[in-house]
Each structure stands twice: as structure tokens, then as C-alpha cells.
N, C-alpha and C positions, 0 to 999 in steps of 0.2 A: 434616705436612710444612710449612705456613704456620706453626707454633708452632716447628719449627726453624730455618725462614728467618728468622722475627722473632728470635728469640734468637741466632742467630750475625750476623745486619746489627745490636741494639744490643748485643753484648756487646764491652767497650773491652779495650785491650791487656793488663790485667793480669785479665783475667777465663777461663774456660774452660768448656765443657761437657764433659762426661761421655754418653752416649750406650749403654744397654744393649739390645741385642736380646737376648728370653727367648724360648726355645722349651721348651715343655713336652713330656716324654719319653714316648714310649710313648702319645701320646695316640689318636691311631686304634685302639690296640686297646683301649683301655678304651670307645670307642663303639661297637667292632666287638663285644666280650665283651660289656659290660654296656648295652647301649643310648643311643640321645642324648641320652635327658634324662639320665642318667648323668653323661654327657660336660657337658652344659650346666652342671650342678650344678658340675662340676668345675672350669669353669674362671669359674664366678661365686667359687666360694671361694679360688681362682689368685688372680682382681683384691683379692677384699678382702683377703688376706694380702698383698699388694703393696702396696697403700693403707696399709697398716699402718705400712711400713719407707720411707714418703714423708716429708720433709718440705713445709710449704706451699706450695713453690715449686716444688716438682719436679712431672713432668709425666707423667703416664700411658697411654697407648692401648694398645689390641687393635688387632690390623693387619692379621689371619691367622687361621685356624680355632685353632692352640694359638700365637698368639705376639706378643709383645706387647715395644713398645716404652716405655725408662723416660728420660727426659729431667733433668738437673741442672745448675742453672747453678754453678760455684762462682769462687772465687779461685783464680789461677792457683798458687798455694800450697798450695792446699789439692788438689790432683789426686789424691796420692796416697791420698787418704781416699773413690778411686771403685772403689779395687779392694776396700776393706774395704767397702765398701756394698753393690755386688756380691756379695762373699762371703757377707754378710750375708744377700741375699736368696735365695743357693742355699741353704745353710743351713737359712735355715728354712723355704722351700716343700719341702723335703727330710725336714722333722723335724716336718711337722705332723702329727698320725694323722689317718685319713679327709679331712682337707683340711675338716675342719666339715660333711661331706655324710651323716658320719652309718653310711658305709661305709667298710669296709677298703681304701680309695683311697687311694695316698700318691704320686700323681706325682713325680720328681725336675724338675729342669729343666735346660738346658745353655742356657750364659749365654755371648755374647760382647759385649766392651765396647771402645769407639773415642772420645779424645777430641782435640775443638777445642780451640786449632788445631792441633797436634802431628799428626793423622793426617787432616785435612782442614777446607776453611772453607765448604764450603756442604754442603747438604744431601745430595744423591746422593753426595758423595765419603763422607761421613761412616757415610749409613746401609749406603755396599759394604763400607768397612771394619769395621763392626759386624757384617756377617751375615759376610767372609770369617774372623772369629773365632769368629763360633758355626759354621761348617763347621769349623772345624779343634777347638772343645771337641767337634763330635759325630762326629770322627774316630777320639777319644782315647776313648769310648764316653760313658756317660748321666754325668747329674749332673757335668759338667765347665765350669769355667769359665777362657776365655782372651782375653788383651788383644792388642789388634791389631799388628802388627810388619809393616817391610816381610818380613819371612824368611818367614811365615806365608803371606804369596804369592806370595812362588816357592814357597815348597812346593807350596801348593795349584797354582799352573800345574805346576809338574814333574808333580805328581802325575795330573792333567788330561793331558795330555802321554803319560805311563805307560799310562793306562787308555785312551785313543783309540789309541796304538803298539801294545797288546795286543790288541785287538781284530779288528785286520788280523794280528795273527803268525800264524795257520793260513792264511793267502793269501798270504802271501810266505813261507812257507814256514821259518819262524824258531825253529817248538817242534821238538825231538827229544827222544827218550827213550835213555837209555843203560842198560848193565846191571850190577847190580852181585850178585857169586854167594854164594851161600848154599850155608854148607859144613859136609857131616856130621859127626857127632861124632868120627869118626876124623881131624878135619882133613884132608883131602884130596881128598874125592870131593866134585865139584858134585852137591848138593842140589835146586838150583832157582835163582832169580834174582831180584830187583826192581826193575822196570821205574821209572825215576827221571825226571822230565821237565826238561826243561835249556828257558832259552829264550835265543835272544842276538838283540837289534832290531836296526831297520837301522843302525846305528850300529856296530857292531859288537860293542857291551856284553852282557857276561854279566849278565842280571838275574837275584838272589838268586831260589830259591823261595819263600824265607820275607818276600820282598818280592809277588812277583806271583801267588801262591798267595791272600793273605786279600784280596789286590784284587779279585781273578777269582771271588770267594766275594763278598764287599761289590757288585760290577755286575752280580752275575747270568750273567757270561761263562765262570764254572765250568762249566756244563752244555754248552757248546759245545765248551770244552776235552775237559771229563770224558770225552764222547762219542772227542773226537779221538786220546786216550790209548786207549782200549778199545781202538779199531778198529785203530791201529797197533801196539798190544800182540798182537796177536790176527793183524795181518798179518805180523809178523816173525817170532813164533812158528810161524805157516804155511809162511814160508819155510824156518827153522829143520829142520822136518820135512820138509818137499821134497829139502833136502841131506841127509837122513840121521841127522842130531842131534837127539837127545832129549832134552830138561829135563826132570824133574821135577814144577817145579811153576811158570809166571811169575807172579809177585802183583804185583798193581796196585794205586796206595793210594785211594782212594774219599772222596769229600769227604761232608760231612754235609747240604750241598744234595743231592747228587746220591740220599742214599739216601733224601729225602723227598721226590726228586720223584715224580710219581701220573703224567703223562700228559705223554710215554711214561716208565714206571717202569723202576727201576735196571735189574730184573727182565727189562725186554722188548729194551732195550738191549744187554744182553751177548747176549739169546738172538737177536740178528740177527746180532752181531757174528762169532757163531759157528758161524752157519750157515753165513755167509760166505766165510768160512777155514775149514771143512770140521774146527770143533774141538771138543771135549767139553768141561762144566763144569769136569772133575777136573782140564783141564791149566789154570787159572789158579787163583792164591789172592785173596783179594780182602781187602786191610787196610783195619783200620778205627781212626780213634785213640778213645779212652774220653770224650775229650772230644766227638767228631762225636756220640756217643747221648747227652746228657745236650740238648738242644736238643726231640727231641719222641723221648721213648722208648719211648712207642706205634709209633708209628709206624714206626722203626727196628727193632726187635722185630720185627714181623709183618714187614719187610723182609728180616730177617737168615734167619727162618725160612724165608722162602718160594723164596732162595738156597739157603740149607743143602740141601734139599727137592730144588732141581734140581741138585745135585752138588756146588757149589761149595765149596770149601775158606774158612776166617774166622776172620783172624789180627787179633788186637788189636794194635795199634803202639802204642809207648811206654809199654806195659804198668807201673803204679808212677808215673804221673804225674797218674793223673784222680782220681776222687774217689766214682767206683761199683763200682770195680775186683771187688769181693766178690758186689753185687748180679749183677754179668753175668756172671761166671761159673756165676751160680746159674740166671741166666732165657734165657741165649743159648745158640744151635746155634755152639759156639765151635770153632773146631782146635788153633789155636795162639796162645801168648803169645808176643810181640817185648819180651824186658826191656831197656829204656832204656840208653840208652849212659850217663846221668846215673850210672848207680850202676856199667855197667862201667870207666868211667875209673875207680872210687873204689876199684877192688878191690886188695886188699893194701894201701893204705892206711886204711882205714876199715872197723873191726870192724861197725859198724850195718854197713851195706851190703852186706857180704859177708853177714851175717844175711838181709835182707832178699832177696839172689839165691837164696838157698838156700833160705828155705822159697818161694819165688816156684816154686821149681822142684820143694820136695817137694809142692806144694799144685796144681798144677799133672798131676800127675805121677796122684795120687790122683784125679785127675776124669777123668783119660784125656786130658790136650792134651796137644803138642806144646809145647816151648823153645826159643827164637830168642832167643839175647843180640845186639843192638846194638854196634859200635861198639868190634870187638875189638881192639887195636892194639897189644898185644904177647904174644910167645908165656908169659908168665908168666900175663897173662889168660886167656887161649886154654887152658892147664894146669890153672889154678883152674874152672874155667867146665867142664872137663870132665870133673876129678875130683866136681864138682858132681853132673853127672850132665845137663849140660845137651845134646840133641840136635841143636841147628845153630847155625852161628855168622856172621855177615856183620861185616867191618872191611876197611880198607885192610891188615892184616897178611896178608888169604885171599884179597886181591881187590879194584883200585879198582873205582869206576864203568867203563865201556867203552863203547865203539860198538860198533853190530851187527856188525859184522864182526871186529874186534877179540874181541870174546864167541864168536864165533861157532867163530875161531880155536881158543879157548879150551876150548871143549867137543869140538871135534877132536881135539885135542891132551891130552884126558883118556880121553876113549876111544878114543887107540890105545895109552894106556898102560894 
């Protein structure tokens, strides 16, 4: 801090700093995995490959267990040669092997960089705007490097904003879940349903899922949600049966936190939620995307089985989009595939795809699951998809989302025809 007071009190008008804060990725688990002299090793050979891409003037500290501050004075001309020195040093703490420790250790780093005076003239302005860039490179995931902007915080406050509003939405009462039906291969008879979770703040804005779904995964606040979906999937469907109407099957979609939590397990969760509502395993299906397993698939595994085991129905979503697709069909207690709406929009357009539904569905068919195409939204799909040979279908062509009572209408109004 006194080496950046000095330098921004002598540096004259035509001079600038540069200013990098480095955090090195993933470091707790290399002390947590391989130990701390591990860890030490690692971040002695971190400084000397930084010392490396110095010149004499430029300045260096450790500040933090992995993160370290780089100092450069230049010409105000020359600024733009702080984002290519930065790059420089992601680069190649990125591309060194073992880091010179001797082990298959290769840290990345996420880098953000702020300079004088353009984004501040003394020190605390300088190094908040350094660290709100390395929060926004390690928002954008590992090995990311970003230069400070005002836009960078506002985002970061919106986003800050977002996550403290969602954390109060099950107390003011702002998440609901809607239904959207799943329909046999005759087209017309309700199959069953999925329970879709909608939020809207006090504000009155619809927030995306695909906005506050990986937040509530990133703060740890999935698992309160997770819980809150269960138990209201599980209380409507209770209602549902009090009036007389029967689904199916409801399916609920299951985060990849939630199927690695141990204590209380996914496991004990549904089986309280069920006692509750006076319900059986068989009446909910429980999706899972191919991406939620590939994070710890031990672990998920022995999860999936030990559902499978007490009834549960286990549908893969977005089926054609992950990257183990083959493997899990081979090693999980599976029911049904959900093939992606990516390849039902493409159908009758695009020979691959049509290829791809089709053996999806004879490969499928051979193992004994169940077919659930995505995303049907016209009756030429809906024709292709059934001469296929596919078993259930959900789009806005069979059925938007709904409210419980709306849905509820719905299944009235199919069985009294």
C-alpha cells in the first residue's frame, strides 16, 4: 500500500499505473487434495513465474493465501500494453506443467486489472477497482482475465441486489411453480406434468430461470429453494387428489447441489415431503440434466440408486446435450430420456437431427426407457415424433405452462371427456 501511495503521489500527468490483482484458481483444493506443503510449493513457483514477466520497475506482493498484487508504472501511452502484459501472465501461469513443483499441478489464474488515473488516484479506489474486476473474471469461470469499467459495477451491485431479493422471495412469498402437461403418444390424454418454478421480486419483474437458477446454485440458496419446490410440488399434487384428479406422474427438476447434498440427503427430503402429503414415490418423477452428474458421479450414482430403490421415477433432461450420455445409460437406475427441444425445433429441417431423434428413441426403446421429446410446437413435429415411435410429448402446441388452478381445470376437463 505505501509502494502505491508513493507511486501514484510521484507519478506526473503524463505517467500511469497499471495495477493487477491475481488470484490463483482452485487453490484450497489443491491444499485440501494434496496437502500444504503442496500448496506452499505451489505458490513459491506462482511468484517465481511472475518474477519472470517483471520488468525492474515493476512491483510485486503476496497479499492473500493465493493472491497477489502486480504494480507497473508506465507512460500514459503506453496503457495499452497493460492488458497484453496481463494476458501475458495468464497465459503462461496457465501453460506452465507442474508449476516447476515437480507434480501434475497447473493452477490457472483469474486476473483483474484497474489503471491510474483513469479508474482511480489513490490507493483504496484503485485496488476496489482491481478486485471488482477479478470478481467479475471469476464470475465468467477460471483462467479469465477482466479490465475494470464503470458497467462492471453496476453489474456487480444489480447482481448483489439479485442475490439478497432472492434470498427473502420464499418470505414474501414471490416463487411459484406452474404446470406444464406431458402428453401421450396419442396426443391427447395428460400423461403427467412439470412442475416449472417462476419467480417475480418485489418489483414486480419476472426473473428468467436461466438468470436465478445458477445464482441460487453459485450462493448455496438452491438448497432452501430445492426444498421449497418439493414440498409445494408435493402439496399441490395433495390437493390435486383431495379433488378427485389424478396425474400420472409430477416431475420435479433437481439441481446437482441438491443431489450431492449428505445432510439432510436428497433422499430424506422427498421422504418427509411425502409423508406429509400422504404421497407415494411413484407419483413424482424427478429430472436430472447429464450435466448435474458429471460434477461428482460417485456420488450422484449411489444417489440415483438409492431413489430408484424407494420408487422413484428418473428422467434425464435435455437428453443429446451433455457429454456422458452413453456412460449413464449404461450405469443408472434410468426411466426416461427428455430429448432436447435443440434438435425438436430442427426437425424436418435437418437430416442429422432427425437421425439423431430417431436412433435416441430406437436406443432408448432397446434398454427399456421411456421418450419425452421437448419443445414440440408444431403439429408436423408432433407427426414426425410419433411416427418415430416417441411416447410423450410436452410443447406449447399440447399445453403452455399454467397455474394450479388453471392445470387443475385442465385435468377436469380431460376426464370428463
Amino acid at each position: 500500500m505505501r509502494q502505491l501511495a508513493r507511486l501514484l503521489r510521484t507519478s506526473g500527468k503524463e505517467h500511469s499505473i497499471a495495477l493487477i490483482n491475481l488470484d490463483l484458481d482452485n487453490f484450497q483444493s489443491i491444499n485440501n487434495s494434496l496437502g500444504h506443503e503442496i500448496g506452499n510449493q505451489v505458490l513459491q513457483a506462482s511468484g517465481t513465474c511472475l518474477r519472470h514477466l517483471m520488468r525492474p520497475d515493476d512491483w510485486l506482493a503476496r497479499v492473500g493465501s493465493d493472491e497477489f498484487i502486480l504494480l507497473r508504472p508506465m507512460a500514459m501511452a503506453d496503457r495499452g500494453q497493460a492488458l497484453q502484459w496481463a494476458e501475458d501472465i495468464r497465459r503462461t501461469l496457465g501453460n506452465t506443467p507442474g508449476m516447476d513443483t515437480g507434480l501434475a499441478v497447473q493452477p490457472s489464474a483469474s486476473l483483474g486489472v484497474a489503471l491510474a488515473p483513469d479508474h482511480g488516484q489513490d490507493p483504496d479506489t484503485l485496488l476496489r477497482c482491481a478486485n471488482t474486476a477479478l470478481m467479475e473474471a471469476k464470475q465468467h469461470g477460471k483462467n479469465q482475465l477482466r479490465v475494470y469499467s464503470p458497467e462492471i459495477s453496476l453489474q456487480l451491485r444489480e447482481r448483489l441486489e439479485l442475490e439478497l431479493s432472492l434470498a427473502r422471495a420464499i418470505d414474501r412469498e414471490q416463487l411459484r411453480l406452474i404446470y406444464q402437461p406431458q402428453i401421450d403418444r396419442s396426443g391427447s390424454r395428460i400423461a403427467g406434468a412439470e412442475a416449472l418454478l417462476r419467480w417475480r421480486d418485489q418489483s414486480g419483474r419476472t426473473v428468467s430461470p436461466n438468470v436465478f437458477i445458477p445464482l441460487a446454485e453459485r450462493t448455496g440458496q438452491i438448497h432452501t429453494i430445492g426444498l421449497w419446490v418439493i414440498e409445494e410440488a408435493c402439496r399441490q399434487l395433495h390437493t390435486w387428489h383431495r379433488q378427485g384428479l389424478r396425474l400420472g406422474k409430477l416431475a420435479i427438476n433437481i439441481s446437482a447441489l441438491q443431489l450431492g447434498a449428505e445432510h439432510p440427503s436428497l433422499s430424506e427430503l422427498l421422504a418427509g415431503a411425502l409423508q406429509s402429503y400422504d404421497l407415494a414415490p411413484e407419483n413424482l418423477e424427478l429430472e436430472i440434466t447429464e450435466t448435474a452428474l458429471l460434477n461428482d458421479p460417485g456420488r450422484a450414482g449411489e444417489q440415483l440408486r438409492q431413489l430408484a430403490d424407494s420408487g422413484f421415477s428418473l428422467a434425464i433432461d435435455d437428453f443429446g446435450t451433455g457429454y456422458s450420455s452413453l456412460a449413464m445409460l449404461h450405469s443408472l437406475p434410468l426411466d426416461k430420456l427428455k430429448i432436447d427441444r435443440f434438435f425438436v425445433d430442427r426437425l424436418g429441417n435437418d437430416d442429422a437431427d432427425l437421425a439423431i431423434v430417431k436412433a435416441t428413441i430406437v436406443m432408448a426403446k432397446e434398454l427399456g426407457l421411456m421418450t419425452l421429446a421437448e419443445g414440440v410446437e408444431t403439429r408436423e413435429q408432433l407427426r414426425m415424433l410419433q411416427n418415430l415411435g416417441c411416447d410423450q410429448f410436452q410443447g406449447h402446441l399440447l399445453g403452455r405452462p399454467m397455474g394450479a388452478d388453471a392445470f387443475g381445470s385442465l385435468l377436469r376437463g380431460t376426464a370428463a371427456a
